[in-house]
N, C-alpha and C positions, 0 to 999 in steps of 0.2 A: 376196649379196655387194654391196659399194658399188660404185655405178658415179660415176666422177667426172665431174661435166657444165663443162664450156668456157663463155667468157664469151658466145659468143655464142647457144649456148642459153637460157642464161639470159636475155638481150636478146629473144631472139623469145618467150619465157615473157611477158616485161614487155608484148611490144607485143600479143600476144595478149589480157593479160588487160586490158591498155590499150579495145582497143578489143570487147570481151566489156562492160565498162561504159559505154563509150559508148553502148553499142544498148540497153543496159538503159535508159537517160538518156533515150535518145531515144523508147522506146517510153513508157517512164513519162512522159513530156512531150506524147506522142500523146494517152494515155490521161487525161490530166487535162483538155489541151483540150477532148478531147470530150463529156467529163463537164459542163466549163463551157455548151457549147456547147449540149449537151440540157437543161441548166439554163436556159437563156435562153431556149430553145423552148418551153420547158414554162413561163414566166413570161411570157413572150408571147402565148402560147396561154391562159392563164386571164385575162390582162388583154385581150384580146381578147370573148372568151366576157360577164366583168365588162361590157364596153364595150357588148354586144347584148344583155343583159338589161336593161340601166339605162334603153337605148331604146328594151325594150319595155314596162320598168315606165313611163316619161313619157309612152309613147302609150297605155297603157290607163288613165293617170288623167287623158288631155284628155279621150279616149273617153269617160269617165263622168259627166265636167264639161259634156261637151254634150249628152248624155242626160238627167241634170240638170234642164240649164236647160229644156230640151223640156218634160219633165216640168212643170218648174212653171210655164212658159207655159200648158201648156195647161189647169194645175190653176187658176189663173186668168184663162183666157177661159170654164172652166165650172162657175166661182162663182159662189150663188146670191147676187144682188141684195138679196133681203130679209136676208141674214144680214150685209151688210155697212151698212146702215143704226141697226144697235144702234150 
């Protein structure tokens, strides 16, 4: 059978589904923040990571540059004399 519904039923239908989408709204607006928000951690987090390998590649090529030079100091304080005479 039909059941006939009054105005103000239908009013709390409305404000019902009124705020049934608001929370939909609000949760969907939580959920993107956070999305954003793990976004930036994780972009911060690998330019970070970037940031400490860069300063470990510059300190192992002074490292090598002073080694180097060690090296060839000492390859000539024990260069023979006669060979640099030619």
């Amino acid at each position: 059978m039909l059941k006939f519904v009054n105005r103000t039923d239908i009013e709390r239908c409305k404000r019902t589904i009124s705020v049934i989408l608001k929370k939909r709204q609000a949760i969907t607006m939580v959920t993107g923040k956070r999305l954003a928000d793990m976004g930036y951690r994780a972009f911060s987090a690998s330019m970070m990571l970037l940031t400490l390998y860069g300063g470990y590649l510059c300190t192992m090529r002074g490292y090598r540059y002073m080694q180097r030079q060690k090296e060839l100091k000492v390859a000539a304080e024990n260069q023979d004399p006669e060979m640099m005479k030619d």
